[in-house]
Every structure is written in C-alpha cells, then in structure tokens.
C-alpha positions as CSV (number, residue, x, y, z in Angstrom):
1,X,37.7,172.0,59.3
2,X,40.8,173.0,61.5
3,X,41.1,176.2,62.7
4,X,43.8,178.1,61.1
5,X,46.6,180.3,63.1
6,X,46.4,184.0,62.8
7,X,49.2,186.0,61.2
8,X,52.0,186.6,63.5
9,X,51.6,189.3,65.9
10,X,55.6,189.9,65.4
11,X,57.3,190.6,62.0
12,X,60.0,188.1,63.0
13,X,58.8,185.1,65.6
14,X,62.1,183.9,65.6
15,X,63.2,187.4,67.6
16,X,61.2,186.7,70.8
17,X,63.1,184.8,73.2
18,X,61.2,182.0,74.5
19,X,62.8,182.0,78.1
20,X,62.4,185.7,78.1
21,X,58.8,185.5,77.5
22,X,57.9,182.7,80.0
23,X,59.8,184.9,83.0
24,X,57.8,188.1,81.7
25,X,54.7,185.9,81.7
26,X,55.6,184.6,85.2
27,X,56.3,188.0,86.1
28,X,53.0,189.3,85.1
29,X,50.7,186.7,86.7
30,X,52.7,186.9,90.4
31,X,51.9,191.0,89.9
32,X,48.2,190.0,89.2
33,X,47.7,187.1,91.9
34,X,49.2,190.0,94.5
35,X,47.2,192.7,93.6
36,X,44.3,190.1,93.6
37,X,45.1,188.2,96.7
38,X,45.5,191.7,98.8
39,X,41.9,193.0,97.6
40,X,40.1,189.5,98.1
41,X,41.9,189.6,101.9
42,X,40.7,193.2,102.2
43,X,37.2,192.4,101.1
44,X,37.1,189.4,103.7
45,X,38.4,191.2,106.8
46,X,36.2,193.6,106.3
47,X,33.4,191.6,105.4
48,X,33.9,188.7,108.2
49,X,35.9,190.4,110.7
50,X,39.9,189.9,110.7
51,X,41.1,186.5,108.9
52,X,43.2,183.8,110.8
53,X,46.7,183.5,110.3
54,X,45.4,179.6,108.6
55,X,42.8,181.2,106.4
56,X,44.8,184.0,104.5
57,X,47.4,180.8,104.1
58,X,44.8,178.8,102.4
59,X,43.2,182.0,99.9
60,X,46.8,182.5,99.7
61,X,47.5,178.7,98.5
62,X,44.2,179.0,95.9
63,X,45.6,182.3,94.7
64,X,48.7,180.4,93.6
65,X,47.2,177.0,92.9
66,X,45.0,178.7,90.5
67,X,47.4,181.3,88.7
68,X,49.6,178.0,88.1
69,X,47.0,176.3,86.5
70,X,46.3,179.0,84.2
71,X,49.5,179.6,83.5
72,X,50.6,175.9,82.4
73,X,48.6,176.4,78.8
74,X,50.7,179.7,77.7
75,X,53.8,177.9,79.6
76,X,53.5,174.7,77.9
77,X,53.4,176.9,74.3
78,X,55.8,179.1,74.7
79,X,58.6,176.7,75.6
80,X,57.3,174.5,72.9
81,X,57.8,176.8,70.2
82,X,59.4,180.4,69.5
83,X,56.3,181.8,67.0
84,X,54.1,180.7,70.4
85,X,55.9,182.4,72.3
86,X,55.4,186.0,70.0
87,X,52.0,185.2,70.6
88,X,51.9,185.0,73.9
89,X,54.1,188.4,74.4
90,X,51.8,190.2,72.3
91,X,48.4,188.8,73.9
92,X,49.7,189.5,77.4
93,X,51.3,192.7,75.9
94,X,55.1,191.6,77.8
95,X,57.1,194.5,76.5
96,X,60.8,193.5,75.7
97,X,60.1,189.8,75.5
C-alpha cells in the first residue's frame, strides 16, 4: 500500500516561495557544514598535532561534498513542487520562507 502524504505543515502551500525556500535551505546547511567543519578541525589539531594546509582542504572538500549530497533530495523537491517546498520550510524550521 503507498504511503500517504501528511497534511500540510502550511495552511496555504501555495504561499511558500519555492526559490526562497531552497536559498534558506542553502543557507542553513553552509551555517551547519561551518560550525561542523571548524569543531572537526579543532578536534584533529588537537588530537594529531596541527593539520597541513592540504588536509584541512580535503575535510574541507568532504564537508562540502557531503552537505551537497544531502542537500540534492530536499533541493530536487522543493524546486519540483511548491506544497514540497512548505514541507521542507517547516522540517528545517526556515523562518520567512
């Protein structure tokens, strides 16, 4: 049996702009990848001594490579379809999307 879609988390779908949503969305997941990057750094000076100039570029590189990948799912929704993209403002709770 398919799985059904959960009431809107919007009264009006239609009111969320997609384009809005996906910079919000982008937005968020650069502030998280930062804030992550910078403590995973932290942890592996201090754990291995100070990093090379080549091995924070390449933990830097994974940060992104992975935030991407994550991101294309949501992405992919939201510019597909406006009542996608009220979901995905209210799951990631992106005020003013």
């Amino acid at each position: 049996m398919p799985a059904t879609a959960p009431d809107s988390p919007v009264d009006d779908p239609g009111a969320v702009d997609p384009e809005t949503v996906a910079a919000r969305l982008r937005e968020w997941a650069a502030t998280h990848r930062e804030r992550e990057l910078e403590r995973a750094l932290h942890r592996l000076d201090a754990e291995n001594g100070e990093l090379t100039d080549g091995q924070r570029a390449v933990v830097a590189a994974l940060s992104r490579s992975l935030t991407d990948e994550l991101l294309a799912p949501p992405l992919t929704a939201v510019e597909a379809d406006e009542a996608a993209a009220a979901y995905v403002a209210a799951l990631f709770d992106l005020d003013g999307a």
